[in-house]
C-alpha positions as CSV (number, residue, x, y, z in Angstrom):
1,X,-84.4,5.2,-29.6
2,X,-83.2,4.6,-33.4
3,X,-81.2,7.7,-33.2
4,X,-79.8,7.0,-30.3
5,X,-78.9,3.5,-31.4
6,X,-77.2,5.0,-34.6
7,X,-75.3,8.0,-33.0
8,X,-73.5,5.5,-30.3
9,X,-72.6,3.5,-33.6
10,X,-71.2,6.2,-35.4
11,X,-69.3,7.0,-32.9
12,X,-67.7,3.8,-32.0
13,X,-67.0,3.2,-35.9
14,X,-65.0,6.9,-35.3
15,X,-63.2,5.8,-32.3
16,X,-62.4,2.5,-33.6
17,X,-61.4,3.8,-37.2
18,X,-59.2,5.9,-34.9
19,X,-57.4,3.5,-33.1
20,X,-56.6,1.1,-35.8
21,X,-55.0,3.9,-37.7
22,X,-53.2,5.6,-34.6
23,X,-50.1,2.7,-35.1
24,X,-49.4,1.5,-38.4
25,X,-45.9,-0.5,-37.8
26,X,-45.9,-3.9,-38.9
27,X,-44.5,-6.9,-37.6
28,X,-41.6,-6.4,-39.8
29,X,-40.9,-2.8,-38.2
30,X,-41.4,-4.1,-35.0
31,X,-38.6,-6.6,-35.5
32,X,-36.2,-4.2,-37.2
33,X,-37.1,-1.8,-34.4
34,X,-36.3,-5.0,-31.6
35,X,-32.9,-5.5,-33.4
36,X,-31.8,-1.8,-33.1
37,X,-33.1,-2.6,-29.0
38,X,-30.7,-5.8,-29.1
39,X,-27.9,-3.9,-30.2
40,X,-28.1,-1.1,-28.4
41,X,-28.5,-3.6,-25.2
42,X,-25.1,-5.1,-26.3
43,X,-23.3,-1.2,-26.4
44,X,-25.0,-0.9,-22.7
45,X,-23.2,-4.2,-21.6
46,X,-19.7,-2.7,-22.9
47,X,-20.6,0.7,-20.8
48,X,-22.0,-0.5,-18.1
49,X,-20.5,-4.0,-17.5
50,X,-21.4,-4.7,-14.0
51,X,-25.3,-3.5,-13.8
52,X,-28.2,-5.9,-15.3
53,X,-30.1,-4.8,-18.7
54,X,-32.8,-3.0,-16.6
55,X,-30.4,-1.0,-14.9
56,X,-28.0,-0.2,-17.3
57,X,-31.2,1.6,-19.9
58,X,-31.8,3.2,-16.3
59,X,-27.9,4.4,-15.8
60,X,-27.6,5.6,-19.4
61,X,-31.0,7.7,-18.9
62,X,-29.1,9.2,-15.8
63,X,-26.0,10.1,-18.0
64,X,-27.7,11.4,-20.4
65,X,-29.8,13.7,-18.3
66,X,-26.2,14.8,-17.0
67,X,-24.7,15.3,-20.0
68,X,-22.0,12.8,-18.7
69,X,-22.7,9.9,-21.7
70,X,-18.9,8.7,-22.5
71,X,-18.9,9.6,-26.1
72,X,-17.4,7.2,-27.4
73,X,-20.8,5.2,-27.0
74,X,-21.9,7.3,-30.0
75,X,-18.9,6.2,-32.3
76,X,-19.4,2.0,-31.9
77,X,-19.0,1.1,-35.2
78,X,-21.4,-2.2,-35.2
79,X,-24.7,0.7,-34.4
80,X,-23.2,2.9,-36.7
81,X,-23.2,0.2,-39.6
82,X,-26.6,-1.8,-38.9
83,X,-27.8,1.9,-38.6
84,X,-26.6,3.3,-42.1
85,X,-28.5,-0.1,-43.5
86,X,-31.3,0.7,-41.4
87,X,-32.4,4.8,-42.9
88,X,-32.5,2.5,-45.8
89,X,-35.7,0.8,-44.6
90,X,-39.2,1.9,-44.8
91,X,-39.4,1.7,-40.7
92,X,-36.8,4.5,-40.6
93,X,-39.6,6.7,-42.6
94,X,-41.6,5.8,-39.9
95,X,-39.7,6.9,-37.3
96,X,-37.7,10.1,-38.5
97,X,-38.8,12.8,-41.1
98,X,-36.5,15.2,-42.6
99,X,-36.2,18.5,-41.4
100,X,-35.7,21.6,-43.7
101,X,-32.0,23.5,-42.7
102,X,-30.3,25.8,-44.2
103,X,-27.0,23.3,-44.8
104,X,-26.8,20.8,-47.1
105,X,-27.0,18.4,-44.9
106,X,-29.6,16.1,-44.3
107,X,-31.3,16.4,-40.9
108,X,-34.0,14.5,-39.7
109,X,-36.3,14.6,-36.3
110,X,-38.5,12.0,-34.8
111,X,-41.9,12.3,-36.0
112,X,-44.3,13.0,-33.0
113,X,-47.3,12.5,-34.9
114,X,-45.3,9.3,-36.8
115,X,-46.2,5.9,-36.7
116,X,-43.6,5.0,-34.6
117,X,-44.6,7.7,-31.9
118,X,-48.0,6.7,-31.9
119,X,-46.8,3.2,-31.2
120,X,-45.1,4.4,-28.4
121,X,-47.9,6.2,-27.1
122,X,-50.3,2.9,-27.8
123,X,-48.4,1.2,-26.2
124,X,-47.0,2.7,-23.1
125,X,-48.9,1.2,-20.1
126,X,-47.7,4.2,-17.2
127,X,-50.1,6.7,-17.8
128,X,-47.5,9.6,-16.5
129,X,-45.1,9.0,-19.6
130,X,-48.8,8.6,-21.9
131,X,-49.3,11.4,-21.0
132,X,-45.9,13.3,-21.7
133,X,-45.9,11.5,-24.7
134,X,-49.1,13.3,-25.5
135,X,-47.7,16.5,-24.5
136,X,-44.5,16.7,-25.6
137,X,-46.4,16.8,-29.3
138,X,-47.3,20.6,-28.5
139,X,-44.2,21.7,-27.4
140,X,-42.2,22.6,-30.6
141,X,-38.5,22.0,-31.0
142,X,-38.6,20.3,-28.1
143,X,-35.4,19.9,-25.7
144,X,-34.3,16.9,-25.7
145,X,-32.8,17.1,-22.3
146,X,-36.3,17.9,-21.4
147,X,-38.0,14.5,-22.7
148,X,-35.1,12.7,-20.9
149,X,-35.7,14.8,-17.6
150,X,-39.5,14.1,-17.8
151,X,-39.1,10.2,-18.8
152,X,-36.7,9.7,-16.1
153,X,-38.9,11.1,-13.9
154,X,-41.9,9.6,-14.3
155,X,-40.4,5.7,-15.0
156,X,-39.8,3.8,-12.1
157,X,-37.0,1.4,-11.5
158,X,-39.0,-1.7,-12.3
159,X,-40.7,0.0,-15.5
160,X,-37.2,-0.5,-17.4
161,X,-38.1,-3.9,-18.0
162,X,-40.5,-3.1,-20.3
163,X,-39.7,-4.0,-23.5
164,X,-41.9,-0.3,-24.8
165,X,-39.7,1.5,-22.8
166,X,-36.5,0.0,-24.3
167,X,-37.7,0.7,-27.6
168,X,-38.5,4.4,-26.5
169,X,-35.2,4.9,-25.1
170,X,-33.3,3.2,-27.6
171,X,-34.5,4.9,-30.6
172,X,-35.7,8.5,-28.9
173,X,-32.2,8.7,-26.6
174,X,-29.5,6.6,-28.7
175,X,-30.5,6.1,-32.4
176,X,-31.9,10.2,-32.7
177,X,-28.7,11.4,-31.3
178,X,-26.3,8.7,-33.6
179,X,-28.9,10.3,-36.4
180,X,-27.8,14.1,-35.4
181,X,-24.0,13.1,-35.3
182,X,-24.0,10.7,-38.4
């Protein structure tokens, strides 16, 4: 009984060791991350002027999956400045990791097995986008028209409330793509 007793221990020491280090983003990255959400809510405003928060994540989503994004929404300077301040951070090295090219350029990618993706994943309550979340780690060079096809499938309407699902789409579907043009 002993053994037993131990084993079940040594196992929930393993998960929970596990959990506590699948996100390591402090309260600090979570507020720099929120502030890249509030602006990027202000850029939706200017775009979609006449549609609520909610439904203007929801719109741009829809756009993007399109390919019909107005591209100027890629060139507002106030993003493009807080942004340039923000790769300074250590939250950025959180997020992104630089990619080896052949250019001298610099080019990064999100980091699916990143703090800031675990986060996500953590975090995300509908167990659909978990799960694509989970399996979008095995797919290499991912599209990213794919991600956007999957997550606009599997949120619902009311899910773009959620403040997770703003961040996701803020930093995986705005920020990454001001990162690729920068």
């Amino acid at each position: 009984m002993k053994k037993i007793t131990y084993i079940i221990t040594f196992f929930i020491s393993i998960i929970s060791f596990s959990q506590n280090e699948e996100s390591k983003l402090s309260p600090n990255d979570i507020s720099q991350i929120n502030e890249l959400v509030k602006q990027f809510e202000n850029v939706l405003k200017k775009y979609y002027p006449s549609n609520s928060t909610e439904k203007s994540f929801e719109l741009y989503l829809s756009d993007l999956e399109l390919q019909k994004v107005n591209p100027a929404i890629i060139k507002e300077e106030l993003c493009l400045k807080s942004f340039d301040e923000f790769k300074k951070t250590t939250t950025f090295n959180k997020i992104w990791i630089e990619q080896k090219t052949n250019t001298s350029k610099k080019s990064y990618r999100i980091n699916l097995n990143g703090d800031f993706y675990n986060y996500l994943i953590k975090n995300t309550t509908n167990l659909d986008v978990k799960k694509g979340y989970t399996e979008f780690r095995k797919i290499k060079d991912i599209s990213p028209f794919l991600l956007v096809s999957a997550l606009k499938q599997y949120l619902k309407s009311s899910e773009y409330k959620s403040e997770i699902n703003k961040i996701s789409i803020t930093i995986m579907f705005y920020y990454d793509i001001l990162l690729e043009y920068s």
